[in-house]
C-alpha positions as CSV (number, residue, x, y, z in Angstrom):
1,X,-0.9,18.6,-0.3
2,X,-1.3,19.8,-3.8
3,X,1.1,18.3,-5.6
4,X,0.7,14.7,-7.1
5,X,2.7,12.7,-10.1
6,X,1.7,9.4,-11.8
7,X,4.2,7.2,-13.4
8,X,3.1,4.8,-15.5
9,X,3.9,2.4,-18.3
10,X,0.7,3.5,-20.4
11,X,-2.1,5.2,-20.5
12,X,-5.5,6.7,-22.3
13,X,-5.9,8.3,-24.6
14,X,-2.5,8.1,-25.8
15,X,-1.8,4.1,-25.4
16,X,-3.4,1.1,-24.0
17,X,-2.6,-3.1,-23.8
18,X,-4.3,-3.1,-20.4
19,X,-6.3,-1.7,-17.6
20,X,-3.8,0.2,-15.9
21,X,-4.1,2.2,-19.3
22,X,-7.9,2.7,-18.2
23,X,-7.2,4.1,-14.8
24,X,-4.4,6.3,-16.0
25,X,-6.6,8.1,-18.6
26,X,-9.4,8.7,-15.7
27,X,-7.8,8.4,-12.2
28,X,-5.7,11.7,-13.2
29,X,-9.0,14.1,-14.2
30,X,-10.6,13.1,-10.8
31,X,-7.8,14.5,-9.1
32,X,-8.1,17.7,-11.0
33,X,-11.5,17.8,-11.0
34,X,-10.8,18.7,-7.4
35,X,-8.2,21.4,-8.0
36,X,-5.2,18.9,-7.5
37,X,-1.9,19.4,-9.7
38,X,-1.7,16.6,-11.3
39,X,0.6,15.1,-13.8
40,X,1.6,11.8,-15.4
41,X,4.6,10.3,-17.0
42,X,5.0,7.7,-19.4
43,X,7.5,6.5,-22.2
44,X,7.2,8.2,-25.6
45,X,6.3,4.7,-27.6
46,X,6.3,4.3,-31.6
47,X,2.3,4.3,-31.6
48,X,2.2,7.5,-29.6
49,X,4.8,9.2,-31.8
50,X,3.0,8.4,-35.2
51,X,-0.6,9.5,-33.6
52,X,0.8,12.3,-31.2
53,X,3.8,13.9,-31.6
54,X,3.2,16.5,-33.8
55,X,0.6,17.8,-31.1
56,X,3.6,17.4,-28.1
57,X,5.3,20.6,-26.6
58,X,9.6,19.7,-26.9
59,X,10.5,20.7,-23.4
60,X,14.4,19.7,-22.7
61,X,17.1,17.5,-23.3
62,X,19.2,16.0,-20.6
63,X,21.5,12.7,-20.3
64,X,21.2,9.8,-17.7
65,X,23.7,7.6,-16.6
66,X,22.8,3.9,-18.3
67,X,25.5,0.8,-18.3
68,X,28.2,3.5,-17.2
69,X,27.2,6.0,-20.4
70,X,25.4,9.4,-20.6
71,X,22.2,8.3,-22.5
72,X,20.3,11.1,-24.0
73,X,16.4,11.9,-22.6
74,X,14.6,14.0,-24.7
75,X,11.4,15.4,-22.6
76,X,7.7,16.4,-24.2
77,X,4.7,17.7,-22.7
78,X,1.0,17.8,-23.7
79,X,-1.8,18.9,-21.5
80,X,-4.7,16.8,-22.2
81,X,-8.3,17.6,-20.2
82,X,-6.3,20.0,-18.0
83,X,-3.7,17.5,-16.6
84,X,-0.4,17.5,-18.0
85,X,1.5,14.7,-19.6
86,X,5.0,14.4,-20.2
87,X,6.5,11.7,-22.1
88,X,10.3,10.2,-22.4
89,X,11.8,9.6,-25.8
90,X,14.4,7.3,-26.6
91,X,14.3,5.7,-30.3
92,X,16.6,2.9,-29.4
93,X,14.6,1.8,-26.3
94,X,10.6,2.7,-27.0
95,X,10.0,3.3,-30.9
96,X,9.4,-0.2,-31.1
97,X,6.2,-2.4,-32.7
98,X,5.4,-3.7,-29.3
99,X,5.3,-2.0,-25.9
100,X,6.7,-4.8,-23.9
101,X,8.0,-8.4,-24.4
102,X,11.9,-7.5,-25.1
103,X,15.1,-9.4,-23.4
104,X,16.5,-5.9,-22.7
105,X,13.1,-4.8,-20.8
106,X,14.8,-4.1,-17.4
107,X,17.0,-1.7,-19.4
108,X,14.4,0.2,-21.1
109,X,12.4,0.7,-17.5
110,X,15.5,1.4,-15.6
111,X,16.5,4.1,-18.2
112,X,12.3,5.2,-18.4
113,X,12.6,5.6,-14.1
114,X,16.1,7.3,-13.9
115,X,14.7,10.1,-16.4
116,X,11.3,10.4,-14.5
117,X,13.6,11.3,-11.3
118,X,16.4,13.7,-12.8
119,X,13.1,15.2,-15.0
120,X,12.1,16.4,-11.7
121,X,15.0,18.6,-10.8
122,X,15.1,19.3,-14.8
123,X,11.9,20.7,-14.5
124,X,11.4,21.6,-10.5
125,X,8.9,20.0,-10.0
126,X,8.8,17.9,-6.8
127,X,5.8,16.3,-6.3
128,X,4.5,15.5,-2.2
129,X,2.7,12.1,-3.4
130,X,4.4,10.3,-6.4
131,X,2.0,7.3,-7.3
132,X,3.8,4.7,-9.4
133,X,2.1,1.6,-11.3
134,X,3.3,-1.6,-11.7
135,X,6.6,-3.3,-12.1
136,X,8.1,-1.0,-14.4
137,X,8.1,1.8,-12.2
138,X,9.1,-0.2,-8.8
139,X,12.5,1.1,-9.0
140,X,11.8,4.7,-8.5
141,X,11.0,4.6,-4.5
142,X,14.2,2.7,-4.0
143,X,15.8,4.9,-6.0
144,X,14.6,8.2,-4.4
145,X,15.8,7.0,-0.9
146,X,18.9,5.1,-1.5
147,X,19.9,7.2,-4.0
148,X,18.9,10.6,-2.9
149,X,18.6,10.2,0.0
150,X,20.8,13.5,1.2
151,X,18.6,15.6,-1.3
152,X,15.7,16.9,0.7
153,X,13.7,17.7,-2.1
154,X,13.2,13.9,-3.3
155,X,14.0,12.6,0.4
156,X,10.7,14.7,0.7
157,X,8.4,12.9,-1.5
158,X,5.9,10.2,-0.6
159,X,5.6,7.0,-2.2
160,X,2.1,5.1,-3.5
161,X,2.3,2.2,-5.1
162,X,-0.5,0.1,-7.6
163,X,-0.1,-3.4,-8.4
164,X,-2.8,-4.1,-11.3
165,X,-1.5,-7.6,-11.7
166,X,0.7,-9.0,-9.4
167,X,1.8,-11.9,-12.2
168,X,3.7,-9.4,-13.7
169,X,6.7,-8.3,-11.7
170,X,9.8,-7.6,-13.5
171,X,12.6,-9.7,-12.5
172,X,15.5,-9.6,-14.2
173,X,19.4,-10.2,-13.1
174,X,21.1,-8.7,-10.2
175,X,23.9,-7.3,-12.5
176,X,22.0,-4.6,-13.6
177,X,21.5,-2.9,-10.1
178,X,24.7,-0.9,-10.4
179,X,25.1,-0.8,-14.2
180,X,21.6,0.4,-14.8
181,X,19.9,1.3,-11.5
182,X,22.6,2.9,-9.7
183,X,22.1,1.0,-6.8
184,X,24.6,-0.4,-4.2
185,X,24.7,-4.2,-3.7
186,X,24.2,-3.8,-0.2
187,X,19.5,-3.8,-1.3
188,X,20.6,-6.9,-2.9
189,X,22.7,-8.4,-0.1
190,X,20.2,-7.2,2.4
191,X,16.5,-8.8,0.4
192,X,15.4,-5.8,-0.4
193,X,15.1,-6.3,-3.9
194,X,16.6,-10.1,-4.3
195,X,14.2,-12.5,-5.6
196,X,14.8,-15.5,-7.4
197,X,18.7,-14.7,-7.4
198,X,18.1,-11.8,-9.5
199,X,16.3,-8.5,-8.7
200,X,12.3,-7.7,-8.8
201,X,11.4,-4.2,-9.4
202,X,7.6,-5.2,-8.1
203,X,9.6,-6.1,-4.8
204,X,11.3,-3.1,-4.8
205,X,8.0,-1.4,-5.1
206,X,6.4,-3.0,-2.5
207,X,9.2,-3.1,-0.1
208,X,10.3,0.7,-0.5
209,X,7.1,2.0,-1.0
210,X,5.3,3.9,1.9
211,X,1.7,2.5,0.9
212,X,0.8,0.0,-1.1
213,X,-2.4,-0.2,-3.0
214,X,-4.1,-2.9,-5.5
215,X,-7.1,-2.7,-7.4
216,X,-9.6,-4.1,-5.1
217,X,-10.2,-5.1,-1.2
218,X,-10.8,-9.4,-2.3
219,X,-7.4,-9.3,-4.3
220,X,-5.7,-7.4,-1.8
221,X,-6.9,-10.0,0.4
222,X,-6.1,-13.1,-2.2
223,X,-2.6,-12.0,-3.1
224,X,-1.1,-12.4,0.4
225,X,-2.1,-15.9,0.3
226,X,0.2,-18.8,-1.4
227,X,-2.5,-19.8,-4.2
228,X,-2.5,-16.4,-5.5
229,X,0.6,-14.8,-4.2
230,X,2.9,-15.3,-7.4
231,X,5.7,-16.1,-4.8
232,X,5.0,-12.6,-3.7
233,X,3.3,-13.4,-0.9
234,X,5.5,-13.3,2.0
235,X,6.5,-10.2,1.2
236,X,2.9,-8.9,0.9
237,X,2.2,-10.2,4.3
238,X,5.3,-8.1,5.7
239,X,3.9,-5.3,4.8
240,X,0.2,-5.8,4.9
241,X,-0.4,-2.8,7.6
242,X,0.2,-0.7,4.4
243,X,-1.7,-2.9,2.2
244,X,-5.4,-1.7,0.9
245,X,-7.4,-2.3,-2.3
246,X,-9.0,0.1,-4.0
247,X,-11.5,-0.8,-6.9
248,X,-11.4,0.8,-10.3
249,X,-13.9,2.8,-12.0
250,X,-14.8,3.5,-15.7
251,X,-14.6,7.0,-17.3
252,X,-18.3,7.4,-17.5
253,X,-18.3,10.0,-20.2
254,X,-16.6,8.0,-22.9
255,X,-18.5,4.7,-21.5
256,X,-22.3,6.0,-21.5
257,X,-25.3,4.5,-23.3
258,X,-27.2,7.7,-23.0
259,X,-24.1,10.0,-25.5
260,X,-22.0,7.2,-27.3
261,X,-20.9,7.7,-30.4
262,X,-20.0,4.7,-31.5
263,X,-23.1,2.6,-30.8
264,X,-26.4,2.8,-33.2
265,X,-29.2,4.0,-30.7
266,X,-28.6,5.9,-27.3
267,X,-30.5,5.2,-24.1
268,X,-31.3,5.4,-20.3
269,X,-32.5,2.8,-18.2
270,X,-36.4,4.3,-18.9
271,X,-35.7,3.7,-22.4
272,X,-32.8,0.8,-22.1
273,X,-35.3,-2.0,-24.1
274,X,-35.8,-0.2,-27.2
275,X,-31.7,0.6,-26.9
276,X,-31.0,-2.9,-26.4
277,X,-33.4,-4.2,-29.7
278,X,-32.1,-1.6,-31.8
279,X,-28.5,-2.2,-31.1
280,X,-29.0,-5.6,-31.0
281,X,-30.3,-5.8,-34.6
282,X,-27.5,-3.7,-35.5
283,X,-24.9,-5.9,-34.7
284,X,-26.3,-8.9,-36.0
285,X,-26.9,-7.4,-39.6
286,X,-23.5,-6.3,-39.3
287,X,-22.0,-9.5,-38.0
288,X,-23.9,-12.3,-39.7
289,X,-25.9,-13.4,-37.4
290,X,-29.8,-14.1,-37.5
291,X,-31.3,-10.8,-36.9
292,X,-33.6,-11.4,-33.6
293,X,-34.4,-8.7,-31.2
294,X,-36.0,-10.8,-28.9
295,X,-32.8,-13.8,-28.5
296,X,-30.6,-13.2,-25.8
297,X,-27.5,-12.0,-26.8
298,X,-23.9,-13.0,-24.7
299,X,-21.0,-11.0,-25.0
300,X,-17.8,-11.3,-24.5
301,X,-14.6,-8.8,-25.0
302,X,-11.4,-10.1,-23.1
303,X,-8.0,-11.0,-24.0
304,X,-8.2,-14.7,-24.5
305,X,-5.8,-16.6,-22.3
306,X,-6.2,-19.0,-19.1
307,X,-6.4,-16.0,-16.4
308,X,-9.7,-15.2,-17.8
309,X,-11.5,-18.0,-17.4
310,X,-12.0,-18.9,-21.5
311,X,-10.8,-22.4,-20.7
312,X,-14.5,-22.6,-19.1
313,X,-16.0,-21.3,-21.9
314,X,-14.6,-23.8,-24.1
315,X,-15.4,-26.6,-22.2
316,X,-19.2,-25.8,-22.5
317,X,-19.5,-24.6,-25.9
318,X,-21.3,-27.1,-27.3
319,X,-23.9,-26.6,-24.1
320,X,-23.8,-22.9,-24.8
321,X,-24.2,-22.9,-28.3
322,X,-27.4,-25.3,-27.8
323,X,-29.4,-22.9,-25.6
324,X,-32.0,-20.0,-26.9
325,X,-28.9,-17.7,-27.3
326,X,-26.5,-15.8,-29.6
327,X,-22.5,-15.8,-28.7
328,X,-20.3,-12.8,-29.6
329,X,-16.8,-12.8,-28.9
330,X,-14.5,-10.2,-29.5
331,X,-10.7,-11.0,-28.5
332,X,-7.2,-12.6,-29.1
333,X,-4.7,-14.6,-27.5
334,X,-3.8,-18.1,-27.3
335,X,-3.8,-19.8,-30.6
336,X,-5.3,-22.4,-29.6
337,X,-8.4,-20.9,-27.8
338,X,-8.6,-18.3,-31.1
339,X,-9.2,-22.2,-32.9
340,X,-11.6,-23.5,-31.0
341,X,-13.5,-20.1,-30.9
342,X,-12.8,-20.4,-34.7
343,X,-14.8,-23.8,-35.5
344,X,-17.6,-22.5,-32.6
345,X,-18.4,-19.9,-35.6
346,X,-17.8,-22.1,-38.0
347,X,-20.6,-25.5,-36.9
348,X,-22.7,-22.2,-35.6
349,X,-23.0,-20.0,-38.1
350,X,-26.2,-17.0,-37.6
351,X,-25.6,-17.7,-33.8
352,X,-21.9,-17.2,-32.6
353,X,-19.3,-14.8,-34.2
354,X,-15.6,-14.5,-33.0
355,X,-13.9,-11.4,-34.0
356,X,-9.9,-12.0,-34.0
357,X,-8.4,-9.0,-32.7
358,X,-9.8,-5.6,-31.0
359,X,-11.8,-3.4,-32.1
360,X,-12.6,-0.3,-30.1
361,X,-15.5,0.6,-32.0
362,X,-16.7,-2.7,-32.0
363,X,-16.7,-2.9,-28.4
364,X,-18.9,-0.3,-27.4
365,X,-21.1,-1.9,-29.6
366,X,-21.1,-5.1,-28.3
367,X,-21.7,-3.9,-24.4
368,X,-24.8,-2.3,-25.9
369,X,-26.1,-5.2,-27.7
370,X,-25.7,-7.8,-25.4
371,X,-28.3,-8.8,-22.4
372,X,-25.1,-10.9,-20.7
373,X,-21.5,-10.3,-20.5
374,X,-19.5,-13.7,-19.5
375,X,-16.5,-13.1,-17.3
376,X,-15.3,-16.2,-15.6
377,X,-11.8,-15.3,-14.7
378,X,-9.7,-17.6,-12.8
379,X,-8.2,-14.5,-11.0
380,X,-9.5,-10.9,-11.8
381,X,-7.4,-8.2,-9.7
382,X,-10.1,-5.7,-10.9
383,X,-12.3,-5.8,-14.0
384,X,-13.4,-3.4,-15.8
385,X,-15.4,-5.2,-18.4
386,X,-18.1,-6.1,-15.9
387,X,-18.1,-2.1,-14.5
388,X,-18.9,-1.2,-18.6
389,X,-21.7,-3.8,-19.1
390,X,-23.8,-3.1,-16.0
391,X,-23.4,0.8,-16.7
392,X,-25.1,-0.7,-20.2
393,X,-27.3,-2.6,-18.9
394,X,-25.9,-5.8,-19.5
395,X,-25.8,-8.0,-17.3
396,X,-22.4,-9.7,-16.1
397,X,-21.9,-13.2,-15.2
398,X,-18.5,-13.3,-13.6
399,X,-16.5,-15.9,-10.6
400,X,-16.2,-14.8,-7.2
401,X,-12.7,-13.6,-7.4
402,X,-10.8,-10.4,-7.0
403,X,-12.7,-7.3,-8.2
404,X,-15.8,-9.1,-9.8
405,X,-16.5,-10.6,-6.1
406,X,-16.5,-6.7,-5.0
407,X,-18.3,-5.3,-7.5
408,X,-20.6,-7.5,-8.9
409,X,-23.8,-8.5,-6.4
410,X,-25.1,-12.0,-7.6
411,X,-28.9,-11.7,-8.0
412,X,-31.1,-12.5,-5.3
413,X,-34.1,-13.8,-6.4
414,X,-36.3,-13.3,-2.4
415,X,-35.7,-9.5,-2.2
416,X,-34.4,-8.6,-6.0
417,X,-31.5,-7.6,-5.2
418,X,-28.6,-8.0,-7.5
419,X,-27.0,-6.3,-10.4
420,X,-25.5,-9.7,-12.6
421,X,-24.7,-13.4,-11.5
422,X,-22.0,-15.1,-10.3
423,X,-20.6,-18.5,-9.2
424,X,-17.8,-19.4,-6.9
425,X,-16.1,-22.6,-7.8
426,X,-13.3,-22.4,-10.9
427,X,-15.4,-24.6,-12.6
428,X,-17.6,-24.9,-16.3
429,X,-20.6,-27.1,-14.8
430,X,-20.7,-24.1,-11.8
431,X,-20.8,-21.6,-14.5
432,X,-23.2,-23.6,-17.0
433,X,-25.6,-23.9,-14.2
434,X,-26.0,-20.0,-13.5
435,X,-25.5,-19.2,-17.1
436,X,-29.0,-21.7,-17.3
437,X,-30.5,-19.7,-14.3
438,X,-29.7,-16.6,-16.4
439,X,-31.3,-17.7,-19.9
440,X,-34.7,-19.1,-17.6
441,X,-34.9,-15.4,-16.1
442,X,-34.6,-13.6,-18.7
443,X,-37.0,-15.4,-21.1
444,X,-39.5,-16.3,-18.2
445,X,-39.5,-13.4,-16.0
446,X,-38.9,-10.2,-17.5
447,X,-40.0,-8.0,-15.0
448,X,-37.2,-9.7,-12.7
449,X,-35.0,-9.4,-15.4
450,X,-35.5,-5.5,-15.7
451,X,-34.8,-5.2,-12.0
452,X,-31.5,-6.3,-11.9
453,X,-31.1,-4.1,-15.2
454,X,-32.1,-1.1,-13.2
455,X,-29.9,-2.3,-10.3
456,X,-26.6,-2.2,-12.4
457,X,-27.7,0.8,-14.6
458,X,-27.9,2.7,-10.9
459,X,-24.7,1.5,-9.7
460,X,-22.2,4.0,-9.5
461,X,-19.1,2.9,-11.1
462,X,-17.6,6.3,-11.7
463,X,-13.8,6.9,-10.4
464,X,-15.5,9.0,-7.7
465,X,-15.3,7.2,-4.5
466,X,-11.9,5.7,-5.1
467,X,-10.1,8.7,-6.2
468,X,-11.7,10.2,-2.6
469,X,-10.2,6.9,-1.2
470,X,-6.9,7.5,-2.9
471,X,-6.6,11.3,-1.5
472,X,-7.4,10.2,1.7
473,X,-4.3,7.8,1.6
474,X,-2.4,10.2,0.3
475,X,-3.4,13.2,2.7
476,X,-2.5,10.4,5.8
477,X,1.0,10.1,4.6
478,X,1.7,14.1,4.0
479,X,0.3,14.4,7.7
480,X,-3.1,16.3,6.9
């Protein structure tokens, strides 16, 4: 096996709404790091064409067959780090404000995975492992074998397949499997892709697929069940021999305290206290708040909606915001959690601060300052909020779910061991009590404290071990 392709909705550096942009601007370099040919593919959006374009290679144009008409595909290229990118423009159906969130979505991803496939004999390039991520790529397996499935060279190819949040799974009506898929009626007919009366291209994915991955062995485990199965379930159980989770890592260059940029004073773990005080002071002069090296600082950067666990946050603020602490927030989402987040600042002022919006700079900034991140999602498939902090130094407080049960060891306070704190129940007086447990350690036993400091700054959270677990799948299904 040398040959491996990526397809993906987005992706570092280029674009990002999620964490499937994190892995695809880090997965990729692992790969090769280790003298794999790697490339990605990935819509040519408006953002990426007012930052990027002028640095893209124009490598062809060619026409795919969309609600019965030749639609033009116009194909760029950009090697970035030594793996190559290339990127599908279409005005009409990408150069648009948002990325996602249109009535004609189904459209633009059919069209994006039709000119992935033909760019491969465009280009010939066939690729032994073609890993595709999330619903808007589910098609292309289905694709490959019902649709070519007399042409060896894409009968030939071997199909991975992420789910990053299985909530997500792009159903849309049936009557676009011919029109704008190609497709016979028989994978509707037969359940292969039917779901809800319509089509699912995350069914298709999973059912055509010849391994299926997600982000991490608890949600791999929590997704075939009915409280976390999206109605997906069943289906996930079907094929659960092919089933694995592999956890996420974090692109350790960009995300280390030692060399970033973008944060006022570096440090290591040896040196991790005075890093902490001066950042710390940093951030409140520049946000407002009383400047106090020695308060504990809580941290929080998350889109703001129910699936991360804000709603628990909200029911304790006025608890929270009466403890030894300071509370920064940086975020958006629901209006009405962006309110009450809002009037927290507002009856709190020199003590919390909510930032509307995100700010990359800001970030990095904040995982430096704080001493706690909070991260009490409902469901997490992965995290990678609680990967960042620890690599910091800052210790996350996350629920026992998905990804932040696998990667985050709750302190133990008999043998030390620990690298953040956790609590099981979906509940605020669970979380209030740990987040008490938290504040008494760090203010009345600091040499605890810096234990589990040293713990989490030690814990490898690089991409290496999963992009070894993820070539080990992908050597199984090419037969090495």
């Amino acid at each position: 096996m040398e040959r491996i392709m990526m397809v993906a909705a987005e992706g570092l550096p280029f674009i990002k709404s999620g964490g499937l942009a994190d892995v695809i601007g880090s997965l990729p370099n692992e790969f090769r790091a280790r003298g794999y040919d790697v490339r990605v593919v990935m819509p040519l959006y408006k953002k990426i064409a007012i930052n990027w374009h002028d640095k893209f290679t124009y490598l062809r144009t060619y026409t795919v067959n969309i609600n019965y008409e030749e639609t033009q595909v116009n194909l760029f290229y950009y090697i970035y780090n030594d793996v190559t990118y290339y990127f599908i423009e279409h005005q009409g159906y990408f150069e648009r404000e948002a990325m996602y969130g249109y009535e004609d979505d189904g459209e633009r991803f059919a069209f994006f995975q039709k000119a992935v496939l033909e760019m491969l004999n465009q280009i010939d390039y066939f690729p032994e492992i073609m890993h595709c991520h999330d619903w808007h790529t589910g098609m292309i397996a289905a694709m490959c074998k019902e649709n070519f499935n007399h042409d060896y060279r894409y009968r030939g190819i071997k199909h991975v397949y992420t789910i990053h949040n299985l909530a997500f799974q792009g159903n849309f009506g049936a009557d676009m499997l011919e029109s704008c898929l190609g497709l016979g009626n028989y994978v509707f007919d037969n359940g292969n892709v039917k779901f809800d009366g319509g089509i699912s291209f995350l069914k298709a994915g999973i059912v055509y697929s010849d391994k299926i991955t997600t982000v991490s062995p608890s949600y791999a485990e929590e997704i075939k069940t009915t409280q976390f199965g999206e109605r997906m379930d069943a289906v996930l159980r079907f094929r659960e021999a092919d089933l694995c989770g592999v956890v996420n890592g974090i692109d350790t260059k960009m995300w280390d305290p030692e060399s970033d940029a973008l944060i006022t004073k570096n440090y290591t773990f040896k040196t991790y206290k005075k890093g902490k005080a001066e950042n710390k002071k940093a951030l409140q002069k520049k946000l407002g708040l009383e400047v106090d090296e020695n308060v504990m600082m809580l941290g929080l950067v998350s889109r703001l909606t129910w699936q991360k666990g804000i709603y628990l946050i909200i029911e304790q603020l006025f608890n929270i915001c009466n403890q030894p602490i300071q509370l920064v927030i940086l975020g958006s989402g629901e209006a009405g959690l962006e309110e009450k987040l809002r009037e927290a600042e507002w009856g709190n002022k020199g003590k919390v601060c909510f930032y509307c919006g995100y700010n990359e700079a800001l970030s990095h900034e904040i995982y430096a300052a704080s001493d706690l991140f909070l991260m009490p999602s409902l469901f997490e498939p992965c995290g990678i909020s609680q990967l960042i902090s620890m690599h910091y130094g800052t210790l996350p407080l996350v629920r026992e779910t998905g990804g932040l049960k696998d990667t985050v060891q709750p302190y133990n306070q008999y043998t030390g061991e620990g690298c953040g704190f956790s609590f099981a129940n979906y509940n605020s007086n669970d979380m209030m009590h740990v987040l008490w447990e938290a504040i008494d350690l760090y203010y009345n036993n600091p040499t605890a404290w810096k234990g589990i400091v040293k713990n989490a700054m030690e814990k490898d959270v690089s991409w290496a071990q999963s992009a070894e677990f993820y070539l080990g799948i992908y050597r199984e299904l090419c037969g090495e």
